[in-house]
C-alpha positions in Angstrom: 44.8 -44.4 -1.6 44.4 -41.6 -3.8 46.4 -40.8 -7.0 50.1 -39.7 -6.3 51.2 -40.6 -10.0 53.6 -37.7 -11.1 54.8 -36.8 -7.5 58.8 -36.4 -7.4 59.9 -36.2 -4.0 63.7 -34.4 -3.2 66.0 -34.1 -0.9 65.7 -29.9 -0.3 67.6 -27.8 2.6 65.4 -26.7 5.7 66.1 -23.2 4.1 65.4 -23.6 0.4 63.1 -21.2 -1.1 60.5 -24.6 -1.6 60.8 -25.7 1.8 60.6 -22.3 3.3 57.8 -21.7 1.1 55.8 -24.9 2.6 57.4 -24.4 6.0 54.9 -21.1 5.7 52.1 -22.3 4.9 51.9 -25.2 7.7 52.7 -22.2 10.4 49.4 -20.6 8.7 48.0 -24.1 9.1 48.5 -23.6 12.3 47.1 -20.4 13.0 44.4 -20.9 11.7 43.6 -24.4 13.5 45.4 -23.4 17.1 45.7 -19.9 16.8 49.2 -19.4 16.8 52.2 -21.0 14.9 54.3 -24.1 16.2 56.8 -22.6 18.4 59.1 -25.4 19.1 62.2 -24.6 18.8 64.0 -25.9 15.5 67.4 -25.9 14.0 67.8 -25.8 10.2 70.9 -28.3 10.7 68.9 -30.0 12.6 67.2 -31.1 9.1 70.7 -31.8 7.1 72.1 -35.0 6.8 73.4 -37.3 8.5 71.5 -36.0 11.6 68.1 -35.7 9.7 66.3 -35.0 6.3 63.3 -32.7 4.9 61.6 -33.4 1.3 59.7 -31.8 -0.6 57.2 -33.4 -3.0 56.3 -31.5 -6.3 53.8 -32.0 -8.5 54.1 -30.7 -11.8 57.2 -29.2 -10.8 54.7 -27.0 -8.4 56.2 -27.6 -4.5 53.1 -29.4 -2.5 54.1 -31.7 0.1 56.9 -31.1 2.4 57.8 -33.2 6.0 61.5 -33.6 7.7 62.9 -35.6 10.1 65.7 -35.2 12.8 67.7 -37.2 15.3 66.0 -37.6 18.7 68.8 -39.8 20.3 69.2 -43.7 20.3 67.8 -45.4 16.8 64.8 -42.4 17.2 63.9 -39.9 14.7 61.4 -37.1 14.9 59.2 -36.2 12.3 57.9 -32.7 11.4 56.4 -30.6 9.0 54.6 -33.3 7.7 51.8 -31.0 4.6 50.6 -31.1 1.9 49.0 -27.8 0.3 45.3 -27.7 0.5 44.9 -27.7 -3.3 46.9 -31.5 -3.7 45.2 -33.2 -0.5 43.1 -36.3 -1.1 45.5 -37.7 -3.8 47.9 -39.9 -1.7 50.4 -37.5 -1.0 50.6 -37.2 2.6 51.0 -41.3 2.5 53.5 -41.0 -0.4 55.5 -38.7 1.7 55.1 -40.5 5.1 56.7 -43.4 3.4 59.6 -42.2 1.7 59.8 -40.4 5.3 60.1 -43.8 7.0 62.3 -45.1 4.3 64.7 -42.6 4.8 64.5 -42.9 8.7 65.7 -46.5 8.3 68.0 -46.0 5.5 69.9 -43.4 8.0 70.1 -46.5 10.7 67.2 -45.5 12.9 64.6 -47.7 13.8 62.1 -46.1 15.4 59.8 -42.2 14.4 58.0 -40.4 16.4 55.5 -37.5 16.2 53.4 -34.8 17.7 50.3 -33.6 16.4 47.0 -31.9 17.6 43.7 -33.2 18.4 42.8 -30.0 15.5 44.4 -32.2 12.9 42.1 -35.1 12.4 43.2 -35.9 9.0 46.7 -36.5 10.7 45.8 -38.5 13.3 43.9 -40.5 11.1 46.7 -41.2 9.0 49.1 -41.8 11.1 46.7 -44.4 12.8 46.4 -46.0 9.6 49.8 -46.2 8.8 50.9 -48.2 12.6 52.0 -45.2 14.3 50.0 -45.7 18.2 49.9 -43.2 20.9 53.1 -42.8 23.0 54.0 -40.9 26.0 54.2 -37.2 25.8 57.6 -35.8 24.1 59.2 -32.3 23.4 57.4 -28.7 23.6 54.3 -29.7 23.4 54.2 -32.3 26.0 52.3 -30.9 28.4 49.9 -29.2 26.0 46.2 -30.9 26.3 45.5 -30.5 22.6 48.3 -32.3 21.8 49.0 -36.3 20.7 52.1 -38.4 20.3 52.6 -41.0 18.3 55.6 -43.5 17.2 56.3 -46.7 15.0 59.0 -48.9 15.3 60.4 -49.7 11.6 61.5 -52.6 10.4 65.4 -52.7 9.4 
């Protein structure tokens, strides 16, 4: 785990000038990866409590690490945005994050996440492999896109 000392992570609007800021740079993410930005359709509300929740991690008071999560239905919550700016990765964020995530999932009274991500995100997959998330049927806007995985994790609560 790398070193996430210093990181303060806060509640932030889908629409503050932080979030928006990060929200941009995973859409050039992926561009750059997929060659086109993440299309599916998304509601700022969608990301306001008590329905869901996005965070932004700083560093320094610098905005690096961002990732929501809104109400699928039924105990389920659906995580996106999940980033951390190129110039932080490999200090723990991304896990720091995920966590306080998954906290906040349960704390709202879900008790399950789920996830998409694409087979051009290793790093993700990786992590979310090593956090207990495993492979689940095929969800959302993306479902029947080949590049695409889906994963989920029951929390405890």
């Amino acid at each position: 785990m790398g070193d996430n000392r210093g990181v303060r992570i806060e509640i932030r609007e889908y629409d503050h000038p932080d979030s928006v800021k990060l929200i941009a740079e995973v859409q050039q993410e992926y561009v750059v990866r997929y060659g086109g930005i993440d299309d599916t359709p998304v509601d700022p509300a969608e990301f306001a409590p008590p329905h869901g929740l996005f965070l932004v991690g700083y560093l320094d008071e610098v905005p690096l690490a961002s990732g929501g999560w809104r109400a699928h239905g039924d105990g389920v919550a659906e995580m996106k945005r999940l980033y951390v700016n190129p110039t932080a990765r490999g200090r723990g964020l991304a896990r720091a994050m995920l966590a306080e995530l998954e906290r906040t999932v349960v704390a709202a009274g879900h008790h399950r996440v789920i996830l998409e991500t694409g087979m051009a995100q290793p790093e993700a997959i990786a992590l979310y492999g090593s956090s207990g998330y495993t492979a689940i049927d095929p969800f959302g806007h993306y479902a029947d896109s080949p590049e695409s995985r889906h994963f989920g994790k029951s929390l405890p609560g």
